[in-house]
C-alpha positions in Angstrom: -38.1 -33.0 -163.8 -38.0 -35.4 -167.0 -38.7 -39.1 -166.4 -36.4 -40.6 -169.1 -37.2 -44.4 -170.1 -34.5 -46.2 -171.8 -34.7 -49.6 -173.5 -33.1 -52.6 -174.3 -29.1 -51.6 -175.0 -29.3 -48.2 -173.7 -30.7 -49.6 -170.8 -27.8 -52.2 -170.9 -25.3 -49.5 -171.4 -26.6 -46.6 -167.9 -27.2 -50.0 -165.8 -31.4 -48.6 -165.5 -34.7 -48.6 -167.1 -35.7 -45.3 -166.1 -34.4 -41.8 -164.0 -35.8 -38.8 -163.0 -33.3 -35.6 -164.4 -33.5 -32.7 -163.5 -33.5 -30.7 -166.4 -35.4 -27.0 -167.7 -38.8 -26.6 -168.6 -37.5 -25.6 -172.4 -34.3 -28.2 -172.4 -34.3 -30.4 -175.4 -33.3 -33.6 -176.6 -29.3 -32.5 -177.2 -29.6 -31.5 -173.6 -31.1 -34.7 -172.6 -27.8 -36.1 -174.7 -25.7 -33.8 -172.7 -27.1 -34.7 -169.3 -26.7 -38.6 -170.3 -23.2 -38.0 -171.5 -22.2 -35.7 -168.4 -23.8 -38.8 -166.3 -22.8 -42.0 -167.5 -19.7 -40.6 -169.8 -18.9 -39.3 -173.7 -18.5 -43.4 -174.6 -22.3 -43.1 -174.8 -22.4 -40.6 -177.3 -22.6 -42.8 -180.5 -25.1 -45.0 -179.1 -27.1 -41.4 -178.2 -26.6 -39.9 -181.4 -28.7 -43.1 -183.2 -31.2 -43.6 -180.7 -34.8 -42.5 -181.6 -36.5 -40.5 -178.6 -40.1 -40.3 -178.4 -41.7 -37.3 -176.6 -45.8 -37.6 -176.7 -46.8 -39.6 -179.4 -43.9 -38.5 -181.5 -40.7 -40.4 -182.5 -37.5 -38.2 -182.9 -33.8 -37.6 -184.0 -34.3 -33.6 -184.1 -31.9 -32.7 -181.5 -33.8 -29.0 -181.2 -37.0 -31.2 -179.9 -38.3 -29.8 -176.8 -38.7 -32.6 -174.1 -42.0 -33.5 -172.6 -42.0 -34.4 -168.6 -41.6 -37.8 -169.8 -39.1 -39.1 -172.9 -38.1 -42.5 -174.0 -34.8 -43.2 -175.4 -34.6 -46.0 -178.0 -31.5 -47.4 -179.7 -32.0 -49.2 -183.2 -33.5 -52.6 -183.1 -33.0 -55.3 -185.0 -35.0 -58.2 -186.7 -38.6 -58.0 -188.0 
């Protein structure tokens, strides 16, 4: 299981701050894409494809990343 955070219009866009997925132990972040898509439906795919995911203490676009049991999925912010 992956606990999978999302924020601000990611959040906005699956109708939740956080899920539990079921997912492997060796599934990635294009799985995680997958999964979301498959879930919540391809419309979110653009939104996925610019989001930033941070597994551990690392921020991410490498779709090849390996997941961590818990991820959070970030779209681009704004502002400064």
């Amino acid at each position: 299981m992956v606990e999978v955070r999302y924020f601000a219009a990611i959040a906005d866009a699956v109708g939740k701050s956080s899920e539990l997925l079921d997912l492997p132990a060796d599934a990635t972040i294009g799985d995680l894409r997958t999964s979301i898509s498959a879930a919540y439906g391809p419309k979110l795919d653009p939104m996925l494809a610019v989001c930033a995911y941070l597994i551990g203490d690392e921020l991410t676009r490498d779709a090849t990343a390996r997941l961590t049991p818990r991820v959070d999925v970030l779209p681009p912010f704004a502002g400064g």
